[in-house]
C-alpha positions in Angstrom: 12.9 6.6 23.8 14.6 6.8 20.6 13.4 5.0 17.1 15.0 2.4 15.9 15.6 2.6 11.9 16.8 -0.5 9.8 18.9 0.7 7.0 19.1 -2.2 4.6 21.9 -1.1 1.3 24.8 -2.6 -0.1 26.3 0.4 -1.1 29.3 1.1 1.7 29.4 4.6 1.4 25.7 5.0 0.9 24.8 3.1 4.4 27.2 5.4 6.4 26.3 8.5 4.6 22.7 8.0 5.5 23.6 6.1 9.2 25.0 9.3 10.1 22.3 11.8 9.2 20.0 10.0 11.0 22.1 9.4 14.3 23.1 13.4 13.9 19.0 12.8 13.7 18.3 11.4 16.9 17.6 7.9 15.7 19.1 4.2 16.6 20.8 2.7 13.2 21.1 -0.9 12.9 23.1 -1.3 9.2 22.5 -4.5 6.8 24.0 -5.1 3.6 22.2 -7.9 1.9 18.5 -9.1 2.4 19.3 -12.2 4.4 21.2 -10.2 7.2 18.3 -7.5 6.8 15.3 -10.0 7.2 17.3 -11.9 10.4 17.7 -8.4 11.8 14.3 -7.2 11.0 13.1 -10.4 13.0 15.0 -9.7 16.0 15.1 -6.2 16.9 11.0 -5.5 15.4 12.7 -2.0 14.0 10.6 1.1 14.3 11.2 1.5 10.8 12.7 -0.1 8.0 14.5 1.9 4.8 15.2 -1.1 2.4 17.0 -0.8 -1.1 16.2 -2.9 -4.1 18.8 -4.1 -5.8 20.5 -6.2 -2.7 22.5 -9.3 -2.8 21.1 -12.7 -1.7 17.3 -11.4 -1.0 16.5 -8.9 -3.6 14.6 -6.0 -1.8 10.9 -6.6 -3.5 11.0 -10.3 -2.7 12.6 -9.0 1.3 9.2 -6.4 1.3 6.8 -9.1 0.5 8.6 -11.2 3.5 8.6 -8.9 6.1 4.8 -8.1 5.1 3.6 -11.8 5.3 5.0 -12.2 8.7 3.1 -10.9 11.8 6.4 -9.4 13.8 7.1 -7.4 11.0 3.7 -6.6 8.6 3.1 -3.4 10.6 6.5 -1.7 10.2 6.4 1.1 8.2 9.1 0.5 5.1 10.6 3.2 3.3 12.5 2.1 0.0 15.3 4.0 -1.3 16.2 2.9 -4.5 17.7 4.3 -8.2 14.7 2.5 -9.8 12.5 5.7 -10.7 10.1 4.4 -13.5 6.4 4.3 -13.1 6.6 0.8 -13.7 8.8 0.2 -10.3 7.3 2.4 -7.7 4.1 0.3 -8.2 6.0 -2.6 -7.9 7.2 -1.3 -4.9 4.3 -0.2 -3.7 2.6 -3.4 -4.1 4.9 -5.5 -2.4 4.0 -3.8 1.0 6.2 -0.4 0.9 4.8 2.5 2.7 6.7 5.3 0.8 9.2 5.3 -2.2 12.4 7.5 -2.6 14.3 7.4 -5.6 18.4 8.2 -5.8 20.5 10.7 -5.9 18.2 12.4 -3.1 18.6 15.4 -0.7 19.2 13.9 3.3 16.8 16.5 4.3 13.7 14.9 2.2 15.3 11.7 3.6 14.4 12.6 7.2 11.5 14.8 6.5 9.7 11.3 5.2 10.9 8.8 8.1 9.5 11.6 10.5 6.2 11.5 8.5 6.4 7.5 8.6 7.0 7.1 11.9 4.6 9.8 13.0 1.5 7.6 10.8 2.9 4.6 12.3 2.4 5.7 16.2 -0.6 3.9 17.6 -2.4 7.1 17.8 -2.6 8.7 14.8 -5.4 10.7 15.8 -5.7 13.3 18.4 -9.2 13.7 20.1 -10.9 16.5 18.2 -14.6 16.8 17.7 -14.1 17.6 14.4 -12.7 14.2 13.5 -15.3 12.1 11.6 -14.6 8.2 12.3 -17.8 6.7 11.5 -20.4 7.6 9.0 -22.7 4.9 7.6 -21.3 1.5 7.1 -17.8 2.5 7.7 -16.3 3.2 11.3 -12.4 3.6 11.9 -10.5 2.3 14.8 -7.2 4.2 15.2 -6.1 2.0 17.6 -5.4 -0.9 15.6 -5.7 0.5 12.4 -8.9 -1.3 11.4 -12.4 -0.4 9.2 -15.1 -2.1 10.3 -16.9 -2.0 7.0 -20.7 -3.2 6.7 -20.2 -4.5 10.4 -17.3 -6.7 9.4 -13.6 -6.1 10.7 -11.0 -4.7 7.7 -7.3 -5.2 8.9 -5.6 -2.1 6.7 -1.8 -0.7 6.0 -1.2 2.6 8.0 -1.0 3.9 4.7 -4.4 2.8 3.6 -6.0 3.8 6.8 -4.8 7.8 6.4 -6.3 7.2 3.0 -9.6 6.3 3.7 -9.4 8.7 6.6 -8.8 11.6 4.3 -11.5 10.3 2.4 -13.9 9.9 5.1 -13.4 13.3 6.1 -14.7 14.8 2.9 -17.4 12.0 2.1 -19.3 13.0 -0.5 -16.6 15.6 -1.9 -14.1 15.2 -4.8 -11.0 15.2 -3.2 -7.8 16.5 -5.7 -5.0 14.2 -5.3 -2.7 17.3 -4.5 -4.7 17.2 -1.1 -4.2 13.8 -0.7 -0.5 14.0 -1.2 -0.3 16.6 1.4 -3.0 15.0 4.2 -1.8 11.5 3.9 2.2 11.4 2.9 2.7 14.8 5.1 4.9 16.6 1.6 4.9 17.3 -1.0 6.2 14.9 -3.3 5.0 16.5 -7.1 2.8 14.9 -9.6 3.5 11.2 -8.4 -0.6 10.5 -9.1 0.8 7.0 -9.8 1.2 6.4 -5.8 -2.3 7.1 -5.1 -3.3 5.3 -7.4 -1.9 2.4 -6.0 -3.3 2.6 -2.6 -6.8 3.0 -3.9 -6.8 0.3 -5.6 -5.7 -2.0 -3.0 -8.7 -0.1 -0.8 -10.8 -1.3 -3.5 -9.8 -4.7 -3.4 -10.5 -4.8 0.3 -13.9 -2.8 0.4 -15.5 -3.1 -3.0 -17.5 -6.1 -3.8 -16.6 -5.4 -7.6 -12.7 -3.6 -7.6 -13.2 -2.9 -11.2 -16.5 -1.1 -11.2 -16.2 0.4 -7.4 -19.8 1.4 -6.0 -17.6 3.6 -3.1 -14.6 4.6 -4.2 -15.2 6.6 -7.2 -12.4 8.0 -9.6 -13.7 11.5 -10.8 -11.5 11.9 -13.5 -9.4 14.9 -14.1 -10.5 15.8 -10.5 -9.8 13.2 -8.0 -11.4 10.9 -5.7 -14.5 10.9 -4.1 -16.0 8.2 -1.1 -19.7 7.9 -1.6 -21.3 6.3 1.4 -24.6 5.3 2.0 -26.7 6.4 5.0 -29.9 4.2 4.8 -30.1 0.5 6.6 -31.3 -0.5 2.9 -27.4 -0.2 2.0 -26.5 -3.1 3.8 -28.3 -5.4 2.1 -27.7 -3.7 -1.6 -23.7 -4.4 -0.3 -24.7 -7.8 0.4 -26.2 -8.9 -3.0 -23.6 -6.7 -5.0 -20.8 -8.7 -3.1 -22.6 -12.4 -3.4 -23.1 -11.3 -7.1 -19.1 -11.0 -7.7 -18.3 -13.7 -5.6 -20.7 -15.7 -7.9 -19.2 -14.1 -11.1 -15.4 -14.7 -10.1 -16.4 -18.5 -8.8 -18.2 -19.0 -12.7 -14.7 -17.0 -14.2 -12.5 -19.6 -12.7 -14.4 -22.6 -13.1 -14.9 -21.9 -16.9 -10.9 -21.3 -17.2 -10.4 -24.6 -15.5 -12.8 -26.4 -18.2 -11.1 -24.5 -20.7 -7.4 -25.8 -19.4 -8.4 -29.3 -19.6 -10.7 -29.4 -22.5 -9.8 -32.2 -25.2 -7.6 -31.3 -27.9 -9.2 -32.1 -31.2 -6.0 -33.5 -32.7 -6.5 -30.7 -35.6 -4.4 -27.6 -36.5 -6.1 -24.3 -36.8 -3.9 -23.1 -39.3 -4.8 -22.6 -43.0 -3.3 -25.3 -45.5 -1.5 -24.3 -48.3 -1.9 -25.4 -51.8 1.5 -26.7 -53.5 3.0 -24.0 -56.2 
């Protein structure tokens, strides 16, 4: 059965153009032209894949992301945006607003196609093939392929295709600095240059989900200048080390935001801070 691809652009030209290269392709096109058409169409057809510009009428397409992620019919379709936004600054915007990959313009149709392959290929139930060399489980972290879940210190993690090839590509190498170059390759499927920004990105939101602390991660380590390394523990002491380390900065975030809410609706003295000056 043929996938069916969302293209979401207001650009005329630029929505046939790429409707036709992916028809010649051997994909279903649906075509929207502004985010309200492309959320209502998202909703009703459950796309295979969505390719979403930015800058659209109505619904811009960061506000249309965050959407489509937030709702259950649509927070597991893989979302591709395509975009003539190319700083640093906006692909992590993108990327944190639920986008799977990030394309800038003017590209090639051939890169085009070569990355909805590689999404839709990540995004098919299952990812893995049975290999005995594939390592799924290894201390307190055991992957489910099937529905894309961790089950981390013997609690269920709901992740991002994305962030599951991630920490699968970690996993594999446990214990090993992994060079982002190798990341790019094993997890995106291409080669997409020096774009270290993107990983990045996913790691962090890995952190956020695994690491009692995100700013001083105990398991996902950043070797710097090198790359990334997962550092798992094998001994049943770990789980409760995890435990107190994660009622620690639950404790410490709880004290953070009490003290800013004191701070909000302290007093005011009724006194300037700023210096008086003498006449002359």
């Amino acid at each position: 059965m043929k996938s069916n691809i969302l293209f979401i652009e207001d650009d005329r030209d630029m929505r046939q153009l790429v409707a036709r290269s992916l028809k010649h392709a051997g994909f279903e096109v649906q075509l929207a032209e502004d985010g309200v058409k492309g959320q209502a169409l998202a909703m009703q057809s459950i796309p295979n894949l969505i390719i979403l510009d930015l800058m659209l009428p109505l619904v811009d397409g960061l506000t249309l992301c965050q959407r489509l992620r937030r709702d259950s019919r649509t927070s597991q379709v893989p979302i591709l945006m395509l975009t003539a936004l190319a700083s640093t600054k906006d692909k992590v915007g993108g990327f944190n607003s639920g986008a799977d990959d990030y394309l800038t313009k003017p590209f090639e149709l051939d890169e085009l196609l070569a990355r909805v392959k590689v999404l839709l290929r990540r995004s098919d139930h299952s990812p893995f093939s049975a290999k005995n060399t594939e390592i799924l489980s290894f201390g307190p972290l055991t992957l489910i392929p099937e529905r894309f879940e961790a089950i981390w210190f013997d609690k269920p993690v709901r992740l991002t295709h994305l962030e599951f090839e991630l920490l699968h590509c970690l996993l594999q190498r446990h214990g090993q600095t992994v060079a982002p170059s190798l990341i790019l390759k094993d997890v995106w499927g291409y080669d997409p240059g020096d774009d270290i920004e993107t990983i990045r990105v996913h790691i962090r939101h890995l952190r956020t989900k695994l690491e009692p602390n995100p700013r001083k991660p105990t398991y996902i380590k950043t070797v710097y200048g090198a790359g990334y390394c997962l550092e798992l523990p094998g001994d049943s002491a770990a789980v409760e080390r995890y435990r107190n380390e994660l009622a620690l900065a639950q404790e410490a975030s709880t004290e953070s935001a009490n003290n800013g809410a004191n701070n909000k609706t302290a007093p005011s003295s009724g006194f300037s801070a700023a210096p008086t000056r003498s006449g002359g």
